[in-house]
Structure formats: structure tokens, C-alpha cells
MOPAC internal coordinates of N, CA, C and O (Angstrom, degrees):
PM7 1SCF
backbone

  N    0.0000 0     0.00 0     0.00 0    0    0    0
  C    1.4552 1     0.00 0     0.00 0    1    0    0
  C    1.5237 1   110.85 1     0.00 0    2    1    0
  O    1.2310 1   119.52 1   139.09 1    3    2    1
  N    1.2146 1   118.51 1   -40.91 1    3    2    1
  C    1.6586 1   130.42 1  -151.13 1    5    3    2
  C    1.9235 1    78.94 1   -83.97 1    6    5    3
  O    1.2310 1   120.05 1   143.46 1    7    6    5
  N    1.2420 1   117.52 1   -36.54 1    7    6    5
  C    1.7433 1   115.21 1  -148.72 1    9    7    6
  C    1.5959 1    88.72 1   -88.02 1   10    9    7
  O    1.2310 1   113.70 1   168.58 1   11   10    9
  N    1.1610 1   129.52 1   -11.42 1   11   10    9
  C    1.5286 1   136.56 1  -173.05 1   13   11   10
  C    1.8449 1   106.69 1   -86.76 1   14   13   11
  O    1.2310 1   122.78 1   136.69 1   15   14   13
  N    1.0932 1   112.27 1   -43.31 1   15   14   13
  C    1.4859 1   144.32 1   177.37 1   17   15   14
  C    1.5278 1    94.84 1   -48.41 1   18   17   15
  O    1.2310 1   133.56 1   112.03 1   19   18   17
  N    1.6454 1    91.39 1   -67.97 1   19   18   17
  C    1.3522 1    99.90 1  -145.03 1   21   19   18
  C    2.0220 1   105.15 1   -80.53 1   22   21   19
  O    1.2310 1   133.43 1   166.61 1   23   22   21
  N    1.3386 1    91.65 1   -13.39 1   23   22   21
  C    1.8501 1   103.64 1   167.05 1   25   23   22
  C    1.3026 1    88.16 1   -70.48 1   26   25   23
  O    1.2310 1   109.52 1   102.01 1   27   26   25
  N    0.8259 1   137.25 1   -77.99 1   27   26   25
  C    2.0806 1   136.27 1  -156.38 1   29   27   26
  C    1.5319 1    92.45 1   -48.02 1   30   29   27
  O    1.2310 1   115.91 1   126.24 1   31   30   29
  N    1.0574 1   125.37 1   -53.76 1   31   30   29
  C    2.0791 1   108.19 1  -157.75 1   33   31   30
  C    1.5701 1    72.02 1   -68.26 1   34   33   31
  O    1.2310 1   106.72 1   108.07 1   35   34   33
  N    1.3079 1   142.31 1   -71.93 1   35   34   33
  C    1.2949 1   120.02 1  -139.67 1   37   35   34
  C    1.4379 1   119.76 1   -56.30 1   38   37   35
  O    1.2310 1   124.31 1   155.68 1   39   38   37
  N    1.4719 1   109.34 1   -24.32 1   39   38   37
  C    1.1440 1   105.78 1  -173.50 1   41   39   38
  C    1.7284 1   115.17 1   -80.37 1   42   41   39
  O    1.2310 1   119.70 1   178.87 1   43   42   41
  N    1.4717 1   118.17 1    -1.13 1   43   42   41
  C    1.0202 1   126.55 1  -140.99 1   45   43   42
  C    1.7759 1    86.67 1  -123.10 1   46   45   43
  O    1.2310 1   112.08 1   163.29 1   47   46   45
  N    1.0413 1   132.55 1   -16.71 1   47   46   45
  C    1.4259 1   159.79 1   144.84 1   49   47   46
  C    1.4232 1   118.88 1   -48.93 1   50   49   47
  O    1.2310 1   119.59 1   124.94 1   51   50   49
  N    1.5431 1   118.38 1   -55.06 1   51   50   49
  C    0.8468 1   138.24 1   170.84 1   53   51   50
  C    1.6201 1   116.39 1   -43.30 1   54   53   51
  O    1.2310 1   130.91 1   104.81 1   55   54   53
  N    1.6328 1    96.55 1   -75.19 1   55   54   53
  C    1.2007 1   117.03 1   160.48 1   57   55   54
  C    1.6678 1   133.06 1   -23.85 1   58   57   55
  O    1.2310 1   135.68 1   142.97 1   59   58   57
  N    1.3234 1    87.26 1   -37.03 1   59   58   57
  C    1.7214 1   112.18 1  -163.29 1   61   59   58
  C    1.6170 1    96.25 1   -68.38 1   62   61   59
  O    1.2310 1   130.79 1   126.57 1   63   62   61
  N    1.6474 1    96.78 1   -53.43 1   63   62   61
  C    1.3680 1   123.31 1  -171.29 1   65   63   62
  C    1.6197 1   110.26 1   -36.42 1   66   65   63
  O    1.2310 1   125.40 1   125.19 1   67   66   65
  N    1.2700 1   107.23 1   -54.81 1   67   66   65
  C    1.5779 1   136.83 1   178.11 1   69   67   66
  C    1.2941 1   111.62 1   -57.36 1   70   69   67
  O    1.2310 1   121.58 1   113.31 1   71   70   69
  N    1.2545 1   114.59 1   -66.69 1   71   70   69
  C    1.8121 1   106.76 1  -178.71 1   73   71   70
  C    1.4717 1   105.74 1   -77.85 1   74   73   71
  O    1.2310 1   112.59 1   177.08 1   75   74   73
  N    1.6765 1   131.60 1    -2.92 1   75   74   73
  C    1.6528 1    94.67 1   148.79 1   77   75   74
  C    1.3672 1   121.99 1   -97.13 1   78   77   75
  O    1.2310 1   123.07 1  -175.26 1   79   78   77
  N    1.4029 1   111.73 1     4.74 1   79   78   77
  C    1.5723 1   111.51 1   139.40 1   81   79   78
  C    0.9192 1   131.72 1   -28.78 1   82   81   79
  O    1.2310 1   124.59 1   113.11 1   83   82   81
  N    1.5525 1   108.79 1   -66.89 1   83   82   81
  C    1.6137 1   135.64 1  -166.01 1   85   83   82
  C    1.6563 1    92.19 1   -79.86 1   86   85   83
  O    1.2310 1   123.89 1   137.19 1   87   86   85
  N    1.0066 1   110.14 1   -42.81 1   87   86   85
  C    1.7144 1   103.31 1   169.15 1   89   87   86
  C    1.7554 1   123.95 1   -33.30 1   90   89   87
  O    1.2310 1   136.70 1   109.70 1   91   90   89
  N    1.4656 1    85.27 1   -70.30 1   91   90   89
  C    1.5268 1   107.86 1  -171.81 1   93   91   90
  C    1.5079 1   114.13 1   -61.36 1   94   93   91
  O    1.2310 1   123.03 1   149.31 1   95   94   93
  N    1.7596 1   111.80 1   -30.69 1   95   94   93
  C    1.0727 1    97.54 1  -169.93 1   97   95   94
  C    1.8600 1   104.76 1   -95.12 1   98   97   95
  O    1.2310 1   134.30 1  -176.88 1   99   98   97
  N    1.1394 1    89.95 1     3.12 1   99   98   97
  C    2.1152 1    94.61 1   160.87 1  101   99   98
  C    1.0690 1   105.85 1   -74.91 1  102  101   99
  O    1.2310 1   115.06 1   126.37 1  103  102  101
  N    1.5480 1   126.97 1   -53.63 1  103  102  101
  C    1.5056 1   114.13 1  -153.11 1  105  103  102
  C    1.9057 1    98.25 1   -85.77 1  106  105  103
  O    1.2310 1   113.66 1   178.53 1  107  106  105
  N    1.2110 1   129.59 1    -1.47 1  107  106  105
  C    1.0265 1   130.33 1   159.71 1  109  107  106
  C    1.2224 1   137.53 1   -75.22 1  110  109  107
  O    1.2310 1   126.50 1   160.37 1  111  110  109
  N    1.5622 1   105.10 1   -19.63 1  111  110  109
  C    1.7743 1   131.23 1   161.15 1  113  111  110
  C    1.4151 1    91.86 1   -56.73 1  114  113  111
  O    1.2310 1   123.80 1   120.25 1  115  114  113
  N    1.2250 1   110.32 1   -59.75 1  115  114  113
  C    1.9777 1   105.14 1  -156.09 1  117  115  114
  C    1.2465 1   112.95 1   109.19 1  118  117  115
  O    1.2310 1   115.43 1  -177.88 1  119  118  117
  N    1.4168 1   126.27 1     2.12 1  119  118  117
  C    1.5791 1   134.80 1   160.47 1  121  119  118
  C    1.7407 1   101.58 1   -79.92 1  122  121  119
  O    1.2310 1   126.41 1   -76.78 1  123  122  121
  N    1.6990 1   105.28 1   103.22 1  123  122  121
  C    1.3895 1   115.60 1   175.41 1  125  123  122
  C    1.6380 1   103.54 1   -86.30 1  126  125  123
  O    1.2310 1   115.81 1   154.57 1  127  126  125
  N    1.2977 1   125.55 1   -25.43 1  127  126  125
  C    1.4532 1   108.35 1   173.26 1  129  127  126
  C    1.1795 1   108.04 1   -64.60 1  130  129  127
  O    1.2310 1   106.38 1   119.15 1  131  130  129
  N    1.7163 1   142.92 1   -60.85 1  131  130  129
  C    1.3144 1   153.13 1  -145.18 1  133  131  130
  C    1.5490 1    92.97 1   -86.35 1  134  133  131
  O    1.2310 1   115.97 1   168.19 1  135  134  133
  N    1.3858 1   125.26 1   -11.81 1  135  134  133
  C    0.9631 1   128.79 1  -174.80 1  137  135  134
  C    1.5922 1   108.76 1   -85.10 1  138  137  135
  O    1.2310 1   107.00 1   143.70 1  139  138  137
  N    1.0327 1   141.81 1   -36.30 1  139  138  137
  C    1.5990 1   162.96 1   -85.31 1  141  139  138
  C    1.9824 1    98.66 1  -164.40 1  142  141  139
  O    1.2310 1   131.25 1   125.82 1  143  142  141
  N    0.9125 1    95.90 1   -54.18 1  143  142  141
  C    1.5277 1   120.61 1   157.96 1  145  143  142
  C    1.3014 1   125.99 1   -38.67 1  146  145  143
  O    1.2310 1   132.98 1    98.96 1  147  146  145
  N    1.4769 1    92.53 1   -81.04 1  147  146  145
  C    1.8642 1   108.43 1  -177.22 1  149  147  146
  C    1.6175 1    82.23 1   -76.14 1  150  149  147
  O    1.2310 1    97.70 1  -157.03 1  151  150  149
  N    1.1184 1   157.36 1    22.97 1  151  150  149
  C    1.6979 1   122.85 1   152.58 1  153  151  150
  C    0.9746 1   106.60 1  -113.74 1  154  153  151
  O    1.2310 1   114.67 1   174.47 1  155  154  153
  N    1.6484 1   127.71 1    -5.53 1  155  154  153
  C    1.4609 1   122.16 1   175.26 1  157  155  154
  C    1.4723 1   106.55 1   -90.35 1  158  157  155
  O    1.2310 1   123.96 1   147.63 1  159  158  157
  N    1.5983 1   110.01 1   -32.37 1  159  158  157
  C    1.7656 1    98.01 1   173.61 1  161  159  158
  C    1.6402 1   104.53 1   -75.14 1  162  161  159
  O    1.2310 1   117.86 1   145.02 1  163  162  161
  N    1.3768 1   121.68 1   -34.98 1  163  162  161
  C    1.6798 1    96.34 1   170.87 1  165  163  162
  C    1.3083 1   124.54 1   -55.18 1  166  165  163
  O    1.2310 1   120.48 1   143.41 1  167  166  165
  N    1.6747 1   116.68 1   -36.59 1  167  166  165
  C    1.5080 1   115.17 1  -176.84 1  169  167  166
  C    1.6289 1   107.11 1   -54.28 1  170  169  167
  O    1.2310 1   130.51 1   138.26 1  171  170  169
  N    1.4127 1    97.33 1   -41.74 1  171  170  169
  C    1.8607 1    97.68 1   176.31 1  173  171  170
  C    1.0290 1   119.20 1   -58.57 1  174  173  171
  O    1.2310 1   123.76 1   127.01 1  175  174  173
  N    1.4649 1   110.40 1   -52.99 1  175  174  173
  C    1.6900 1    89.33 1  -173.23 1  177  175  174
  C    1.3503 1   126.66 1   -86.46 1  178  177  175
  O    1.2310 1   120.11 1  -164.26 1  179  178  177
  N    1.8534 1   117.39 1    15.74 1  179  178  177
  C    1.0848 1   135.91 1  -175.56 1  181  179  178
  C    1.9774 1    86.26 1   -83.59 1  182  181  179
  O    1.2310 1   123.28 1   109.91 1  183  182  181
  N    0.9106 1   111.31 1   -70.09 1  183  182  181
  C    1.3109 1   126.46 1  -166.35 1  185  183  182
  C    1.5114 1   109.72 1   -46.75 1  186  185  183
  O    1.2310 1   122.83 1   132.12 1  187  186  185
  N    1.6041 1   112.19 1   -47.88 1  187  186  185
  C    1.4485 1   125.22 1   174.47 1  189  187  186
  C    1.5984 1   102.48 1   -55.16 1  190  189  187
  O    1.2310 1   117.62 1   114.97 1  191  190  189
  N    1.2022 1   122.14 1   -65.03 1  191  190  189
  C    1.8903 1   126.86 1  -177.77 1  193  191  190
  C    1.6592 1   111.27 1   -41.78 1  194  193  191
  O    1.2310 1   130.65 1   140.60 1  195  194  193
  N    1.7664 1    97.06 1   -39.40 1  195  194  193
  C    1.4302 1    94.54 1  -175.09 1  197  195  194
  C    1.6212 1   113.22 1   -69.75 1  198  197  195
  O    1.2310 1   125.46 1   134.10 1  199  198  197
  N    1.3598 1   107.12 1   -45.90 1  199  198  197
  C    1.2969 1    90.26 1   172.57 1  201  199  198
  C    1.2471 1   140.40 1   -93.86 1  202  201  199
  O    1.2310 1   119.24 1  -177.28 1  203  202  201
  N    1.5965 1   119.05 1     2.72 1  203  202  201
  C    1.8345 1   118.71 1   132.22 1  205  203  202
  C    1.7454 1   126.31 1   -30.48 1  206  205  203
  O    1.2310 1   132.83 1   127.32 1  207  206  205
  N    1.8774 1    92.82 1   -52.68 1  207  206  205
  C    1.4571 1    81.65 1  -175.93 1  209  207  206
  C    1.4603 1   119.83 1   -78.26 1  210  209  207
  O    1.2310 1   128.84 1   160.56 1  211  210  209
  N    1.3188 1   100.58 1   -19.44 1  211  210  209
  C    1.3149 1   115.34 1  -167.38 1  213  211  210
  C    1.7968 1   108.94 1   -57.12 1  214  213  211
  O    1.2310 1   130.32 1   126.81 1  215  214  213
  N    1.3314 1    97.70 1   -53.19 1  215  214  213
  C    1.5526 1   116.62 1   175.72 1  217  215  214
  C    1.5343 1   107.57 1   -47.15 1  218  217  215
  O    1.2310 1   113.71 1   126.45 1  219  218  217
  N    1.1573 1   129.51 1   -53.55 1  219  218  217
  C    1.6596 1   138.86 1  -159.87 1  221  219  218
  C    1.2226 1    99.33 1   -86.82 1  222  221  219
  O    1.2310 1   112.47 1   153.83 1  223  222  221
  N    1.8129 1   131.82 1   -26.17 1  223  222  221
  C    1.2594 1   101.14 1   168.61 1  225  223  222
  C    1.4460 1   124.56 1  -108.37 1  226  225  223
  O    1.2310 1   132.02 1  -156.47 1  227  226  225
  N    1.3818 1    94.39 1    23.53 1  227  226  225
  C    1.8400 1    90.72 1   173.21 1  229  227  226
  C    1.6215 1    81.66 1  -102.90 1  230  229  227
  O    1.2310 1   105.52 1   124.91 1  231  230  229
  N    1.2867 1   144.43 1   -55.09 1  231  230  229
  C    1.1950 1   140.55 1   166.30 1  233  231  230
  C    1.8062 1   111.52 1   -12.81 1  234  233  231
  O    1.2310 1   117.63 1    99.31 1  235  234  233
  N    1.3740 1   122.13 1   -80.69 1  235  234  233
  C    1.0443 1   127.59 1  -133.26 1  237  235  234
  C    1.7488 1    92.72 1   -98.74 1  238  237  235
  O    1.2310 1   124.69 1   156.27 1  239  238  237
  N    1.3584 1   108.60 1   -23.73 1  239  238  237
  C    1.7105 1   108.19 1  -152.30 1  241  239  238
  C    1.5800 1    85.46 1   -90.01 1  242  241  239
  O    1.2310 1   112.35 1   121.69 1  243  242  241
  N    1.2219 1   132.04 1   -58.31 1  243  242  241
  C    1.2747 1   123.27 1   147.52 1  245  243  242
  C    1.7128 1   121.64 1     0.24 1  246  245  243
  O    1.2310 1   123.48 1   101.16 1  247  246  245
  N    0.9462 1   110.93 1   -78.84 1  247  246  245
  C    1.1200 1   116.15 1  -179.34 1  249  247  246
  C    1.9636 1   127.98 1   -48.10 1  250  249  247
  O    1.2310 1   139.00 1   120.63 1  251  250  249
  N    1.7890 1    80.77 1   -59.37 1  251  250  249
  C    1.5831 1    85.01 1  -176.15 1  253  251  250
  C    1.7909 1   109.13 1   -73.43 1  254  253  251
  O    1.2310 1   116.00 1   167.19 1  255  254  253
  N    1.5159 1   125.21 1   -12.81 1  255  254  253
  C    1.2939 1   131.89 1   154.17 1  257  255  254
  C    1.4809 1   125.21 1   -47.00 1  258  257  255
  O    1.2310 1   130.12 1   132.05 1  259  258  257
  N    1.5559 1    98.08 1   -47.95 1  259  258  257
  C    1.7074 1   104.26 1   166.88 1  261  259  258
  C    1.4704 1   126.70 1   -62.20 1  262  261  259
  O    1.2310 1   128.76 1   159.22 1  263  262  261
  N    1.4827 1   100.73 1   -20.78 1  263  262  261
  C    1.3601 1   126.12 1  -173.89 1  265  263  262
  C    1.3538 1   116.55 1   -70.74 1  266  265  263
  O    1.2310 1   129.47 1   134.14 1  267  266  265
  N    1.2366 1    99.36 1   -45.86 1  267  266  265
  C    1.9250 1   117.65 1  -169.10 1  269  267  266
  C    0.9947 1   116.94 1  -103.98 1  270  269  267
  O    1.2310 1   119.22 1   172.55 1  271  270  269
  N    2.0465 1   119.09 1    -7.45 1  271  270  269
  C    1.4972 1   104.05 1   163.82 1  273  271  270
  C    1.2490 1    96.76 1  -118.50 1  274  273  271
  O    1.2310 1   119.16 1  -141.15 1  275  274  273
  N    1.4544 1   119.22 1    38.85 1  275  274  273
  C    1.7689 1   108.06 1   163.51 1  277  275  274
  C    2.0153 1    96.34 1  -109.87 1  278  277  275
  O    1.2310 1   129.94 1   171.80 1  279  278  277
  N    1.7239 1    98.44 1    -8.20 1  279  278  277
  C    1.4758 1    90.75 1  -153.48 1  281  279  278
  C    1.9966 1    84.29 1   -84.83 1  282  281  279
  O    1.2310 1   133.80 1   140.62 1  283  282  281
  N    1.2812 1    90.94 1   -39.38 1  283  282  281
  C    1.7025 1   104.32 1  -165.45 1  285  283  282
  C    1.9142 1   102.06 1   -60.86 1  286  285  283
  O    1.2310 1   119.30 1   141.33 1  287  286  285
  N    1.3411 1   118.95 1   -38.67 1  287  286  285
  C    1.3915 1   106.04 1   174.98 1  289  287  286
  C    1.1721 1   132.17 1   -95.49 1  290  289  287
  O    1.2310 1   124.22 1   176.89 1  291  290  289
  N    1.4182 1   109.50 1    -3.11 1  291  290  289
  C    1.3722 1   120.91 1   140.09 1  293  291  290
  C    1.6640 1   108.21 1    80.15 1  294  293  291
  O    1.2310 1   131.69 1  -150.53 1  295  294  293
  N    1.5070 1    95.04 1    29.47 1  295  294  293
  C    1.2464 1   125.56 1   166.60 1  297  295  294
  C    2.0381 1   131.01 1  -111.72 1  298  297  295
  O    1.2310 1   121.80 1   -34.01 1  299  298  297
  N    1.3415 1   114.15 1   145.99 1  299  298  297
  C    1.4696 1   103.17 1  -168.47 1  301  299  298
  C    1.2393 1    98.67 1   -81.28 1  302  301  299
  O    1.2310 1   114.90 1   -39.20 1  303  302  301
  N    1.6966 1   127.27 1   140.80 1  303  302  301
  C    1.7838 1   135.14 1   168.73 1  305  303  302
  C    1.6741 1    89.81 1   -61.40 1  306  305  303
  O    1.2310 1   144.48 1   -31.06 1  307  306  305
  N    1.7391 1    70.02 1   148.94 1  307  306  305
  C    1.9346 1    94.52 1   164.19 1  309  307  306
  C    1.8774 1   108.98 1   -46.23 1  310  309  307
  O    1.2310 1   127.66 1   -31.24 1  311  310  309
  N    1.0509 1   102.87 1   148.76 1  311  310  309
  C    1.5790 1   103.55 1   159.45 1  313  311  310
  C    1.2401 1   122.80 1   -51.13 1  314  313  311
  O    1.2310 1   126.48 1   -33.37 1  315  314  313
  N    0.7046 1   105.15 1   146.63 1  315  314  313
  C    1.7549 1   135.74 1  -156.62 1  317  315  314
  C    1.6812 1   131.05 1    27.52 1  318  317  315
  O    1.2310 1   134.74 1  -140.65 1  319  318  317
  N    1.4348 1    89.08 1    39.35 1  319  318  317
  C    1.9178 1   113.31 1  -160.99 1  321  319  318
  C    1.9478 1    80.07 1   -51.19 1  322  321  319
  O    1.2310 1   127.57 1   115.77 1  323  322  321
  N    1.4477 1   103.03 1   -64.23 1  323  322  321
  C    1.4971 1   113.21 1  -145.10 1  325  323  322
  C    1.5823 1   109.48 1   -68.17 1  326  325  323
  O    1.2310 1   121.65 1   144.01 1  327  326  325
  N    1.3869 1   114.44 1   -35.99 1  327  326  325
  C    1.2718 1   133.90 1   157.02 1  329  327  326
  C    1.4402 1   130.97 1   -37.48 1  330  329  327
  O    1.2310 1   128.05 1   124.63 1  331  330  329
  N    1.4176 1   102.10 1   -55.37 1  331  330  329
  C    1.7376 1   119.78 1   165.09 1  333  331  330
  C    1.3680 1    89.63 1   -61.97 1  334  333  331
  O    1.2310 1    94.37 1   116.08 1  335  334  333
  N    1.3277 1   162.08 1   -63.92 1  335  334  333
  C    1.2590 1   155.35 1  -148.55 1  337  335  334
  C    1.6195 1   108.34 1   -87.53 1  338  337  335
  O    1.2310 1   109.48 1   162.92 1  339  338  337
  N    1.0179 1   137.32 1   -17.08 1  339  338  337
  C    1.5646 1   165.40 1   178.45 1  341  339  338
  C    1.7005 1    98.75 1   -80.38 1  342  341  339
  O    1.2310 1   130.63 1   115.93 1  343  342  341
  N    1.4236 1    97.10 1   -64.07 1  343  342  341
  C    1.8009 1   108.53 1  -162.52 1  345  343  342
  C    1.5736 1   110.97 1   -90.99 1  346  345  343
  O    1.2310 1   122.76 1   154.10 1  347  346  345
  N    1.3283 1   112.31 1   -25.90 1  347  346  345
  C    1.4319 1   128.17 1   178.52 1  349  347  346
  C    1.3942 1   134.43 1  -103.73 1  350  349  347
  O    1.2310 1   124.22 1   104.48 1  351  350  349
  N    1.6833 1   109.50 1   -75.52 1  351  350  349
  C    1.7193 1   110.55 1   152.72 1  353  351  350
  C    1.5001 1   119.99 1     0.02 1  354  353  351
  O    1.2310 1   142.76 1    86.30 1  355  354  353
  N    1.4273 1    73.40 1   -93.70 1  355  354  353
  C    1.7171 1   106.55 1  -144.24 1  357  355  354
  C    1.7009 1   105.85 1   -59.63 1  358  357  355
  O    1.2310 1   120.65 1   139.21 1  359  358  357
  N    1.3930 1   116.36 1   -40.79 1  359  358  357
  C    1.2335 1   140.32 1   165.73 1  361  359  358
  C    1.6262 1   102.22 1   -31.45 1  362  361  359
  O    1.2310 1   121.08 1   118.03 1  363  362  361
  N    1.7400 1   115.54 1   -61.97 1  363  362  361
  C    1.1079 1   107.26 1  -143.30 1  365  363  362
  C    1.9101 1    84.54 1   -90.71 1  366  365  363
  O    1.2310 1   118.54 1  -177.64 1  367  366  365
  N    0.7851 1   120.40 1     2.36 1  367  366  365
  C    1.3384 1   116.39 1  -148.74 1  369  367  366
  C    2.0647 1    83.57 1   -96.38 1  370  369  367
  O    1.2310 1   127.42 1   126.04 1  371  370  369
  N    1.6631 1   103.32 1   -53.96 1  371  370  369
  C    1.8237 1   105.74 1   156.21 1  373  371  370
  C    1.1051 1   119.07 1   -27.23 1  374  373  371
  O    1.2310 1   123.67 1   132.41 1  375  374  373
  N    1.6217 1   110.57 1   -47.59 1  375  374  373
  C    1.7950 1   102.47 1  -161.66 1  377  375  374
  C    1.5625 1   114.98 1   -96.01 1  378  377  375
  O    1.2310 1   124.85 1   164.91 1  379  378  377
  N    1.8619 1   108.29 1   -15.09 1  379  378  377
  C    1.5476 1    91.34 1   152.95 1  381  379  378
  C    1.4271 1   129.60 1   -86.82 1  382  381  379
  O    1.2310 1   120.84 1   176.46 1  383  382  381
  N    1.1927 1   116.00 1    -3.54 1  383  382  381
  C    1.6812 1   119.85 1  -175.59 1  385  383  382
  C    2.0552 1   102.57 1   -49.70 1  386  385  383
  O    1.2310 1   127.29 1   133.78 1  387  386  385
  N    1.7332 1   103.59 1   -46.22 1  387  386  385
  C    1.4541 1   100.38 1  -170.73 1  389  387  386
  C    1.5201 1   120.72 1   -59.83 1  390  389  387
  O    1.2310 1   135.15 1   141.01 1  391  390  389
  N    1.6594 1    88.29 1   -38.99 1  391  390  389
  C    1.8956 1   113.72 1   179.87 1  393  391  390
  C    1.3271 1   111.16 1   -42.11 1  394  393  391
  O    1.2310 1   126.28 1   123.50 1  395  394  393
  N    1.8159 1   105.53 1   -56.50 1  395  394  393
  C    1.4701 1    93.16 1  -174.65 1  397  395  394
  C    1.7216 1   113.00 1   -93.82 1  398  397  395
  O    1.2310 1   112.78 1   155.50 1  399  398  397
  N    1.1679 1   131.24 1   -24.50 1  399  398  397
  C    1.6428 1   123.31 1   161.83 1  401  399  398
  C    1.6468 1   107.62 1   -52.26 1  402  401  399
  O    1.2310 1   125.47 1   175.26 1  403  402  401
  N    1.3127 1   107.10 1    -4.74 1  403  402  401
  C    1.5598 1    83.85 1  -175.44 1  405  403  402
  C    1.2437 1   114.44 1  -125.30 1  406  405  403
  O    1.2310 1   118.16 1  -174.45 1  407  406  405
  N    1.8942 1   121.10 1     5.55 1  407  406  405
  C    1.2291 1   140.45 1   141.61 1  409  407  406
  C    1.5084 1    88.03 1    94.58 1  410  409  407
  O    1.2310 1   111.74 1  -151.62 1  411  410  409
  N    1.2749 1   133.17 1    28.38 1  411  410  409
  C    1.6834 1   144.95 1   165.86 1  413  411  410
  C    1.5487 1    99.72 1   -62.58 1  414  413  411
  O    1.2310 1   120.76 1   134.44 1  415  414  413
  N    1.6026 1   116.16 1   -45.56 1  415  414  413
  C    1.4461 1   114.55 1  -164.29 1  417  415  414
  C    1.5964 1    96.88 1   -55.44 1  418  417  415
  O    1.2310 1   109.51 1   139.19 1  419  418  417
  N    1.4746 1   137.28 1   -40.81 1  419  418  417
  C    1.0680 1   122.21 1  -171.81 1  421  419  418
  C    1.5961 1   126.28 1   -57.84 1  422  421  419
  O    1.2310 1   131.50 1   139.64 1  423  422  421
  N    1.5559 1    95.41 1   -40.36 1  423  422  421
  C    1.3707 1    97.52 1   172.68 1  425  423  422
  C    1.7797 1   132.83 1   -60.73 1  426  425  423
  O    1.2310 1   126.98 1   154.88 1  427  426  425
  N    1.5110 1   104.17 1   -25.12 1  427  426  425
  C    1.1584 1   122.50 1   163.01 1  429  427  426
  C    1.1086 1   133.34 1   -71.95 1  430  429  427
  O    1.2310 1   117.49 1   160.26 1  431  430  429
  N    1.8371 1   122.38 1   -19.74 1  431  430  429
  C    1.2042 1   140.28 1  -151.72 1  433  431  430
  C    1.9041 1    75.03 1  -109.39 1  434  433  431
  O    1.2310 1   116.93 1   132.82 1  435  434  433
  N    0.9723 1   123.45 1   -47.18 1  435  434  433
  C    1.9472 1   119.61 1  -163.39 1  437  435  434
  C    1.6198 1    86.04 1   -84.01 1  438  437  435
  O    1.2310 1    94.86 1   178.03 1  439  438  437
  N    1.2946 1   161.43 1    -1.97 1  439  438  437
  C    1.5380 1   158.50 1   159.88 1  441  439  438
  C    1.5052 1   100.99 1   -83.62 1  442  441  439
  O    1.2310 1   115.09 1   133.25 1  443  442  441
  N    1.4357 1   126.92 1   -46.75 1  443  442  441
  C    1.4439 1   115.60 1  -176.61 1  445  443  442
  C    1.4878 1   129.73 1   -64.68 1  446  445  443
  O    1.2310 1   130.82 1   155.92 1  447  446  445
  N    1.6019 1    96.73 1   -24.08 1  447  446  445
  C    1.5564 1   136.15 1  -171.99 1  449  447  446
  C    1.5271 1    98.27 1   -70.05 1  450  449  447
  O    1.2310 1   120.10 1   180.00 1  451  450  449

């Protein structure tokens, strides 16, 4: 699972790599509009990725942490440790995945402002 994860950010890195390629080699044309453009949609979708991943690993790392030091001390979690993470977590962690693929957080982020 973790090696599947960790193929996607890289590939998604990769990617990154490329459009400030495609960046650099705009603002090296000398087109400052097209230039101006492509760095504000990279800043976005820099910002958008961050907080996808951002979400899944306070989500998930959380979790499998609770996992490995309840397994390692070889003790039972409080009541309803796994449950709250079952009924709560993971849930909320679902309902921002759409927010930020669907660039809603911005609209929310210019209302809080």
C-alpha cells in the first residue's frame, strides 16, 4: 500500500519537474502574460496536491500509528480509539478529498478572509 502511495507522489513530482520546465521555458520566450499564467496555475496546483496529501497523511498516518503502538505494547486502546477513527477520521478525510479536487477550498478560503 505505502509503496503504491509513494509511486503516485513520485510520479506527481515528476510531473511538477516538467511544468517548471514548461514554466521556464515560457518566461524565456519573453511572453510575460503566458508567462504569469502558467505560474499561477502551477502555484495552484502546487497548493491543491499539498493539501490532498496533506489531508491523507494526517488521516491515514494517524491511524496506522495507533495501530503499531497499540500492536507493539501489547496493550488494548481506550474504547472507541478505532471507532472514533472508523466514525470520524477517515470520514472527514472522504469529505475533503472532493473540496480540494474540486477547488471549493478556494472559495471557502476567500469567505474566511
Amino acid at each position: 500500500f505505502l509503496s503504491v502511495i509513494s509511486a503516485t507522489y513520485l510520479a506527481i513530482l515528476k510531473k511538477d519537474k516538467a511544468s517548471k520546465r514548461n514554466i521556464n521555458e515560457i518566461n524565456n520566450a519573453g511572453n510575460n502574460d503566458a508567462s504569469n499564467a502558467a505560474s499561477k496555475m502551477h502555484r495552484e496546483m502546487l497548493i491543491k496536491i499539498m493539501f490532498i496529501i496533506g489531508s491523507q497523511l494526517l488521516c491515514w498516518i494517524s491511524l496506522i500509528a495507533a495501530t503499531i503502538y497499540y500492536t507493539i505494547v501489547e496493550e488494548s486502546p481506550p474504547e472507541m480509539t478505532f471507532e472514533i477513527f472508523a466514525l470520524v477520521i477517515i470520514p472527514i478525510n472522504c469529505l475533503l478529498n472532493p473540496i480540494f479536487y474540486s477547488g471549493l477550498y478556494k472559495k471557502i478560503k476567500s469567505k474566511v478572509r
